[in-house]
N, C-alpha and C positions, 0 to 999 in steps of 0.2 A: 373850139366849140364849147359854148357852155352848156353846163351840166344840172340839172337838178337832181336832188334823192331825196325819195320817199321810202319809209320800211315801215313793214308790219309792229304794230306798236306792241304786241302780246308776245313777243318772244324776240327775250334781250338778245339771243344770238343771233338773230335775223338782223339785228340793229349792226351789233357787235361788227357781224358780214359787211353792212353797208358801209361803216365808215372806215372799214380794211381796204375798201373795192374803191370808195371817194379817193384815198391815199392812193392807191394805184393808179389811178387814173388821170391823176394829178401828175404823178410821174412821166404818165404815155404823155403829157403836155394839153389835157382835158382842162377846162376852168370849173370853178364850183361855183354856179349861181345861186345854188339856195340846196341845204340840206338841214335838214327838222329834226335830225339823229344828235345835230350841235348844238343846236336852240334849245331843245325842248325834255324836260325831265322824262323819262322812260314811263310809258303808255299815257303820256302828255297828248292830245289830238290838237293837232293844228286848226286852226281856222280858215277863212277861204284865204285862198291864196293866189297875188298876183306877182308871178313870177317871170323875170327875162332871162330865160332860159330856152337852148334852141331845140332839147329834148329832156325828157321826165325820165329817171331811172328808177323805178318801182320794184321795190325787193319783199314779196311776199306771194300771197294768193291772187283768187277772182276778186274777193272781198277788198283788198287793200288796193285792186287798180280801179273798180268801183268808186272807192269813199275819195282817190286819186280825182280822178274825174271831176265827180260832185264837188271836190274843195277847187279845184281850178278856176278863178274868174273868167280867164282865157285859156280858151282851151289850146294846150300844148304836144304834140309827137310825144310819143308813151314807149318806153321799151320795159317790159315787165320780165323779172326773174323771180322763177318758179322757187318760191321756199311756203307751199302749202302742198295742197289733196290732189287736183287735178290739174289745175294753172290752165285753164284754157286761153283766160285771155294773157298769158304769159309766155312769149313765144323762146326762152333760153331756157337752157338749165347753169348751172354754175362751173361747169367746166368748160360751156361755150364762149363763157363774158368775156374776156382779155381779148381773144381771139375775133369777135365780131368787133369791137370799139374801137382794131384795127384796123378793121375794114372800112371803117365810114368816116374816117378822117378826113375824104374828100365830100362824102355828102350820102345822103340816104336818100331813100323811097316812102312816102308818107301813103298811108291805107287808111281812107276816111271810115268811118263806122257811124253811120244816121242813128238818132235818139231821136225820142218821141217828146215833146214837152206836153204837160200836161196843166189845165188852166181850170177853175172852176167860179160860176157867177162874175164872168170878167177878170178874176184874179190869178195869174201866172204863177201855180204852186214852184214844178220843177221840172228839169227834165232826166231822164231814165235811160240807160247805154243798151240795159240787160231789160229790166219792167216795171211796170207798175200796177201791184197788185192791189185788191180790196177784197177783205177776209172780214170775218162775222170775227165782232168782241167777245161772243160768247161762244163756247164750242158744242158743237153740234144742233145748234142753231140756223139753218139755212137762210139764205138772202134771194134777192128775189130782182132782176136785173132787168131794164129794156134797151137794146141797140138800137139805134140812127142811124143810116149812113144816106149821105144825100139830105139830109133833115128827114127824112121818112123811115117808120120804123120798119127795122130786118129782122124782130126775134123778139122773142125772150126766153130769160134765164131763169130757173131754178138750182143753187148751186152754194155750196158754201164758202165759195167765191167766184172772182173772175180775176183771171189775170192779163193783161196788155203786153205784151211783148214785141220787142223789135227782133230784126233774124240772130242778132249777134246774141239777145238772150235765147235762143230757139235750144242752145245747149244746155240753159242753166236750170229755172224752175220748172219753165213751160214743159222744158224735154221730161221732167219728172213729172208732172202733171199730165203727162200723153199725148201733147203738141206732139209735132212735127219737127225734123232738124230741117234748115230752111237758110238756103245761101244766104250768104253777109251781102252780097252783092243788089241781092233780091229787095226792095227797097219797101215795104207793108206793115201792116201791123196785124201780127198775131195774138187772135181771142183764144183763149185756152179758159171756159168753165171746171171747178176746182170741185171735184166731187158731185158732178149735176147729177139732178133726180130723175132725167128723163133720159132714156137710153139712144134717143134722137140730138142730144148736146153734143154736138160734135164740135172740136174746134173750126176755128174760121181763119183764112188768110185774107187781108185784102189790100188794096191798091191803100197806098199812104195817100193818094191823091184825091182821097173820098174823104169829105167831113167827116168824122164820126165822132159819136156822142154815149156815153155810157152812162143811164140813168139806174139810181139806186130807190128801189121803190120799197125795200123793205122797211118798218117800224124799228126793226133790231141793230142795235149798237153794229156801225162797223167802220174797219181802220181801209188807207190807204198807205200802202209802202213803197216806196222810191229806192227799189237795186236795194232794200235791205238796210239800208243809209238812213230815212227819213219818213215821218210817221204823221200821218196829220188823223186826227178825227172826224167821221163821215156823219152825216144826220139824215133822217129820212127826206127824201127826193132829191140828195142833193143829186148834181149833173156835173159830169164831166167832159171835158173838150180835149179829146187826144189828133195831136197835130205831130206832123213832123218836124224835129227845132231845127233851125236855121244854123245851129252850132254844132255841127258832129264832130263828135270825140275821135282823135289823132293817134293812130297807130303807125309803129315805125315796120315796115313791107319788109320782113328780111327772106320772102321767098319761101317759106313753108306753106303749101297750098291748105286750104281749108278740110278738104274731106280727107288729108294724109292725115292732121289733127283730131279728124272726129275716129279713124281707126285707129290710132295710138293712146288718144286720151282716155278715149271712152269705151270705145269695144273691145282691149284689154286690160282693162282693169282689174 
């Protein structure tokens, strides 16, 4: 089985870890298709990356299986080890690792995860695992938002943002923001208003199978952020087309159900 590694680039010991655990793994008879801990000077960022490799070993946080993602030109089976805060989408800890890479020597379980891509005037910015937010350049500046869905308007927004989320983000900012947590399975896209002025802003679930369109109708400077990764600049009325991408991100099934995750990760912390 070949092997990729990615590690968190901000903490030499999280590296240090991956290329002790590449070396082991080598031993258990694992190949090394690509590891960026060999390549590349310490918190060196790789660039996109297309890899033949039959699974990704990601050694850090949410943040590093995120930017994982985004660098993949093809998207690849992901197994993420926890060396950050809450590792949601990192389903080992470090006393697990030896012991699971034994077990799939004959083969795994792959758990798709849908991403939303996001296109604007024709142009295909990117797509997002966790969201894609749009926040005011200025702070305490509010923006001022209209939804589509169907091509016909469902709302509008007063709020100093909005944020897009898919269910697998429902944990990450949305869940801070006062979304809803929201099976992976569940396949929509969640509007999560970011501090709205109107006490009727409630978030929105809805079918991914619905066009929907997020118009930006304020004057005021504002950003778009892709999972925290990538940042483009908004103008007044630009319009955005949130679709679901035809390339969902590759997680490796090792049998921890989801809401066992949301009571261990989250509810004690």
């Amino acid at each position: 089985m070949r092997l990729g590694f990615i590690s968190r680039i901000d903490d030499r010991k999280a590296v240090e870890y991956t290329q002790k655990l590449r070396d082991k793994l080598e031993e258990e008879g694992f190949i090394t298709a690509y590891d960026h801990t060999a390549h590349l000077p310490f918190r060196e960022r790789p660039r996109q990356l297309d890899v033949d490799a039959d699974l990704m070993v990601v050694v850090g946080g949410d943040g590093t299986v995120l930017r994982t993602v985004q660098l993949l030109k093809k998207q690849v089976p992901i197994i993420g080890i926890n060396w950050g805060e809450v590792g949601f989408l990192t389903d080992l800890e470090s006393k697990e690792v030896i012991s699971f890479f034994q077990s799939i020597k004959n083969g795994f379980s792959i758990e798709k995860r849908m991403r939303i891509a996001i296109s604007s005037g024709g142009e295909y910015l990117a797509s997002a695992l966790n969201e894609a937010v749009i926040i005011t350049s200025r702070p305490a500046k509010m923006l001022r938002f209209a939804v589509l869905l169907d091509g016909m308007s469902a709302g509008t927004f007063r709020a100093d943002g909005m944020l897009i989320s898919t269910p697998t983000g429902s944990t990450a900012y949305a869940m801070s923001a006062g979304g809803p947590i929201v099976d992976p399975r569940i396949e929509g896209f969640l509007l999560v208003p970011l501090a709205p002025y109107m006490l009727s802003s409630r978030p929105w679930l809805v079918s991914c199978e619905r066009p929907l369109e997020v118009h930006l109708e304020s004057t005021k400077p504002a950003k778009l952020v892709i999972d925290g990764q990538k940042t483009w600049e908004l103008h007044e009325k630009t319009s955005l087309i949130v679709e679901r991408s035809p390339d969902p991100a590759l997680f490796v099934d090792i049998g921890k159900k989801f809401f066992n995750k949301v009571e261990s990760k989250l509810r004690r912390l």
